[in-house]
Structures are given as structure tokens and as C-alpha cells.
N, C-alpha and C positions, 0 to 999 in steps of 0.2 A: 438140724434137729428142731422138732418141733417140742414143747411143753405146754398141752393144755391143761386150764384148771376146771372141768365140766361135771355140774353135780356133785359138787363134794369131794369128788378123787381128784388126782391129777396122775396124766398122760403124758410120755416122752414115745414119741414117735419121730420115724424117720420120713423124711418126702416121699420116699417109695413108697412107704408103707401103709401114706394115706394119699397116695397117688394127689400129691399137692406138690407146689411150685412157689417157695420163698417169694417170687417176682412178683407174682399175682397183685391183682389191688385184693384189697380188708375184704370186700364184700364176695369176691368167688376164693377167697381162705374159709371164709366164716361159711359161703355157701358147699363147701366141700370138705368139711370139716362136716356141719348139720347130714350130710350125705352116710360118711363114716358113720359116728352114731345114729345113724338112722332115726333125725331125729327133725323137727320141721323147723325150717329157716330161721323163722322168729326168736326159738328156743336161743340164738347166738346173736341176734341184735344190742343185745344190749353190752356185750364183749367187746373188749378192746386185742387189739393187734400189734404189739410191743415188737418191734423191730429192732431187734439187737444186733451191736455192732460188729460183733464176732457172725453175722447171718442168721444166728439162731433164732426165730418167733417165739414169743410167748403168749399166748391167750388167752385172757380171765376177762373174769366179770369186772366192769365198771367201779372201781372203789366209789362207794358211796359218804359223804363227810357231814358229820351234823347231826 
């Protein structure tokens, strides 16, 4: 299972369903994920890639401190 937090909502998506691959490195996750939304690469640079131990991803924005 994936959980993205993009734009204010967040997403549970399967691998199939965004024809993504747990395996991946961060950058063709974040690159295929920006695909999905239809949205340009950049927009998920600053996303982090939370690899849970149960398999699951999680992918949000960078917490920001301070």
C-alpha cells in the first residue's frame, strides 16, 4: 500500500494502481508518482519516502522545524 499526502488530501493507493514498485529508489517513486498526478517532477522534490516496515510507503512533505 501506498499513502500519499499531495496537496492537502491524502491518497491510499495500491502498486498496481499507480503501476509503482515498493523496490524502486525515492527518485523514480517520487518520479512516478509526479506521472500519476499528472503533475511536474519538481512538484515531489521536496517529499520524503518513508519506508515502512510492514512494506507500506508513505509520502509527504518534508516536516519543516522552527
Amino acid at each position: 500500500m501506498i499513502h500519499i499526502r499531495f496537496d492537502g488530501r491524502s491518497y491510499d493507493l495500491a502498486e498496481q494502481e499507480a503501476d509503482l514498485h515498493v523496490h524502486w529508489s525515492d527518485v523514480e517513486i517520487k518520479a512516478c508518482l509526479a506521472r500519476y498526478f499528472d503533475v511536474h517532477p519538481d512538484c515531489l522534490s521536496v517529499y520524503v519516502v518513508d519506508r515502512r516496515p510492514n512494506g507500506d510507503l508513505l509520502i509527504r512533505p518534508e516536516a519543516v522545524y522552527g
